[in-house]
N, C-alpha and C positions, 0 to 999 in steps of 0.2 A: 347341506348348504348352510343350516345355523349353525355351524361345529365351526364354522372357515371365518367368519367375523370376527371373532374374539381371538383366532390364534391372527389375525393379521391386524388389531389393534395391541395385540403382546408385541409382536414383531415392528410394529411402529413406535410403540413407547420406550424400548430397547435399543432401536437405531435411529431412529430420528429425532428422538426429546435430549438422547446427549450430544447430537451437533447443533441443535439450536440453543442448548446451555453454554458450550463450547462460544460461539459469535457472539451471545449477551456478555459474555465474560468478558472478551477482546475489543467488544465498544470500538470497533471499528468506522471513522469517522467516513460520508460520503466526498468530502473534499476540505482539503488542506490549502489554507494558506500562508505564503512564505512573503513575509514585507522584503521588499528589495530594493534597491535605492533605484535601478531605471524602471522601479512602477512590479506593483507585485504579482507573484507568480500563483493564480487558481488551480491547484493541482487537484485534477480529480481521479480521490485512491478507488473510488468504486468502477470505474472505466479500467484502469491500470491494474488492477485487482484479476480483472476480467481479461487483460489482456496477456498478462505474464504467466510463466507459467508454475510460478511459486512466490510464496514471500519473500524467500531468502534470492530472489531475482533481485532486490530494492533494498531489504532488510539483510545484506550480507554477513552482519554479526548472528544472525538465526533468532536473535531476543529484537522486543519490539519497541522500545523506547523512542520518545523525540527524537529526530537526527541530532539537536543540539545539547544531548544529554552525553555527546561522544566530540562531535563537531565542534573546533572552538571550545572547547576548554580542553580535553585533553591532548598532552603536547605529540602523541604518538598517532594523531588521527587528525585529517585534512582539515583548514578550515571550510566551513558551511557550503561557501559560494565555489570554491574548488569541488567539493566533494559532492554539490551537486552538477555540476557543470559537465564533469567527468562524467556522473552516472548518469544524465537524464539525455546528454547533448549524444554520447556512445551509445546507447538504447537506439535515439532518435535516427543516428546516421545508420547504423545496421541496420533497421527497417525501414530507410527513406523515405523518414519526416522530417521535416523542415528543423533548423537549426536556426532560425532567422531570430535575434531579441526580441523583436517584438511579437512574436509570436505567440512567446509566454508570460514574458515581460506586461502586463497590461498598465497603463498610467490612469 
């Protein structure tokens, strides 16, 4: 029974200390906010996180930058407020949540 401790803190230092290096490294914020002119949008990525069922669900370039590191400046990618509206309002209707501005919109 003392042989079985230290092989199952080996096997925890091996499998679980490099996915919590992994999330320190990615500094993954609890909730984002987007200024919007009808009142800004609290997007909360750790619920959304939880609810998809990958990054590249949201993150469709697979790399993880600001939206507005693509959005609004370069000329071959949506602006911001299209490119969220597409992605967040097409989410919402396939799963039969509300679509309504003020919804997300807060003033």
């Amino acid at each position: 029974m003392k042989i079985l401790w230290p092989i199952a803190l080996l096997v925890f230092l091996f499998v679980a200390a490099p996915v919590q290096s992994e999330q320190e490294e990615m500094k993954v914020p609890d909730e984002v906010t987007f200024p919007a002119r009808l009142g800004d949008v609290h997007f909360s990525h750790i619920d959304h996180a939880n609810w998809v069922p990958d990054c590249t669900t949201c993150h469709h370039t697979g790399a993880y930058p600001k939206c507005s590191s693509c959005h609004g400046v370069r000329e071959d990618a949506r602006r911001k407020t299209d490119a969220f509206h597409m992605q967040c309002k097409g989410c919402h209707q396939e799963v039969g949540l509300s679509t309504a501005c003020a919804d997300c919109h807060i003033r």
